[in-house]
Phi, psi and omega in degrees: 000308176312320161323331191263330190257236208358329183265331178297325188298289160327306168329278202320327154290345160255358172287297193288325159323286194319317167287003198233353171250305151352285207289290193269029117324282207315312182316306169344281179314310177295318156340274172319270183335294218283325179260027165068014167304324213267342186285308191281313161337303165312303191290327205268333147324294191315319180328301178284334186269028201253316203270344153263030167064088160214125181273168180328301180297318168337284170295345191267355181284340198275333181281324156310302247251007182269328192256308190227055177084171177287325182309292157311316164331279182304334163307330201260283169327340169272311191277003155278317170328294184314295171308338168089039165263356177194133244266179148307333196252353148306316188271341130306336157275338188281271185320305159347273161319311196279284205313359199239265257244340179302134176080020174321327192258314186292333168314285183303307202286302178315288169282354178292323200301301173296345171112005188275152180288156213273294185342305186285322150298330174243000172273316134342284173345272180323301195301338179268350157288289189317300176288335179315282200300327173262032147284307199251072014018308160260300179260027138345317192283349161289336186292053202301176170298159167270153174347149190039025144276156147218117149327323177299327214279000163295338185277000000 
């Protein structure tokens, strides 16, 4: 029995680690949105990702999910679906790009802490989502999704 209340504990204790960074980031985030930061934040992010077919709406899910991962990443990119902000062939480039780059910054952090050179953690990274993705930006439109996926099926 102590065992199941020691794991109940533990549990409780990293779900409120996770909340006590999770809610004001969110709050944060709801801010940012309401007094239009996150839109002029977006346009000046959006540059680069412009030359690998990504439109503005585009670029902030890959920019979430670069600073704080695929969860949030993929959270941000379903509800742009939903919204229709952004094409099938975004979202393919986008899941690329994430799947090569995601958590970059939390990544980076975590080992610069152990001693690795910052260049060498981000320079590899970047160039190979950048180039994966204007790999499929440019000859993309032959690729179809694989079998049982559908885009649509997010609405």
């Amino acid at each position: 029995m102590s065992v199941l209340w020691e794991g109940l504990l533990q549990g409780l204790k990293a779900v409120w680690t996770v909340a006590r960074v999770v809610i004001p980031l969110m709050i944060a985030l709801e801010i940012a949105q309401a007094n239009g930061l996150l839109q002029r934040l977006n346009r000046i992010l959006a540059r680069p990702f412009q030359k690998i077919g990504l439109s503005e709406e585009g670029a902030f899910p890959v920019v979430v999910a670069m600073v704080f991962g695929l969860t949030f990443g993929s959270g941000v990119i379903i509800n742009h679906v939903r919204e229709g902000k952004v094409t099938e062939r975004e979202v393919k480039i986008m899941g690329s790009f994430i799947a090569i780059a995601h958590a970059l910054i939390e990544d980076t952090i975590i080992f610069l802490t152990l001693g690795a050179p910052l260049l060498v953690l981000l320079v590899p990274r970047l160039a190979a989502a950048y180039g994966v993705a204007y790999l499929l930006h440019k000859f993309g439109t032959r690729l179809p999704l694989p079998q049982g996926d559908s885009f649509h099926s997010l609405d």
